[in-house]
C-alpha positions in Angstrom: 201.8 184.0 -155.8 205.4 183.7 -156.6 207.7 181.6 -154.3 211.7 182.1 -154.4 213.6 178.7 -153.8 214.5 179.6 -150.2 210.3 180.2 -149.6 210.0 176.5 -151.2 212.6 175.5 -148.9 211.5 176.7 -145.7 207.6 175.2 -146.9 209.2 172.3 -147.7 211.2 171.8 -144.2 207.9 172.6 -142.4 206.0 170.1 -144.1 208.4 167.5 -143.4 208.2 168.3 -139.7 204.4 168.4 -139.8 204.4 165.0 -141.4 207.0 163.3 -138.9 205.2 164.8 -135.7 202.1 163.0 -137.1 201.2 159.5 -135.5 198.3 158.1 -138.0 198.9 157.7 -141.6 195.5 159.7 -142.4 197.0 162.8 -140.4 200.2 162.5 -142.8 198.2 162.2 -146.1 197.3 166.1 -146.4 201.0 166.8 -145.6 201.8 164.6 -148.0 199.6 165.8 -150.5 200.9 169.8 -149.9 204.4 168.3 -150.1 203.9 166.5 -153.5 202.0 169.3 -154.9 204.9 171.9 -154.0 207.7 169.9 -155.5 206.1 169.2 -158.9 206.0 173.2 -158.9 209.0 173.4 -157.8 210.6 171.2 -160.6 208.1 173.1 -163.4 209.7 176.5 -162.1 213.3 175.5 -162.2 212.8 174.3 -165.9 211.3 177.5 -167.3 213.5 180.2 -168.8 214.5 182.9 -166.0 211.4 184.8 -166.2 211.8 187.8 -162.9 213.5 190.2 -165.7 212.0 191.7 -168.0 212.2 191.9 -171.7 212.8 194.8 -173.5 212.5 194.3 -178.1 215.5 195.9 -178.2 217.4 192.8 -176.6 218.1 194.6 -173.5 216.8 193.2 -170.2 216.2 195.2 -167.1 216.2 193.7 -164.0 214.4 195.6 -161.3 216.6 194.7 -158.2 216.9 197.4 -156.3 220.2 197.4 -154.1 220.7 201.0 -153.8 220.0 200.2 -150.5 223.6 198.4 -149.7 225.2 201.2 -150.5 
């Protein structure tokens, strides 16, 4: 499943809330878990190559976002 950065945000926000709402430190530790996991996929995504487009071998890339819609 593929997560934009404002999906990682939002995650990321809600975790945070989860974890401060939380009174024992063994409630947290799941949260906290979730929240580590997330941002270590956050950081691998942000340092590979801009992969939504797609390649064509003739050096060309297409990107499929469709705005005809905001016209």
């Amino acid at each position: 499943m593929d997560f934009t950065s404002q999906d990682i945000a939002v995650i990321d926000q809600a975790l945070r809330i989860a974890m401060r709402s939380q009174t024992s430190e063994s409630k947290v530790h799941p949260f906290y878990e979730v929240l580590s996991k997330l941002q270590a996929k956050a950081d691998m995504a942000m340092s590979r190559p801009y992969a939504h487009a797609s390649s064509i071998p003739d050096g060309v890339r297409y990107d499929y976002d469709d705005s005809s819609d905001l016209l």
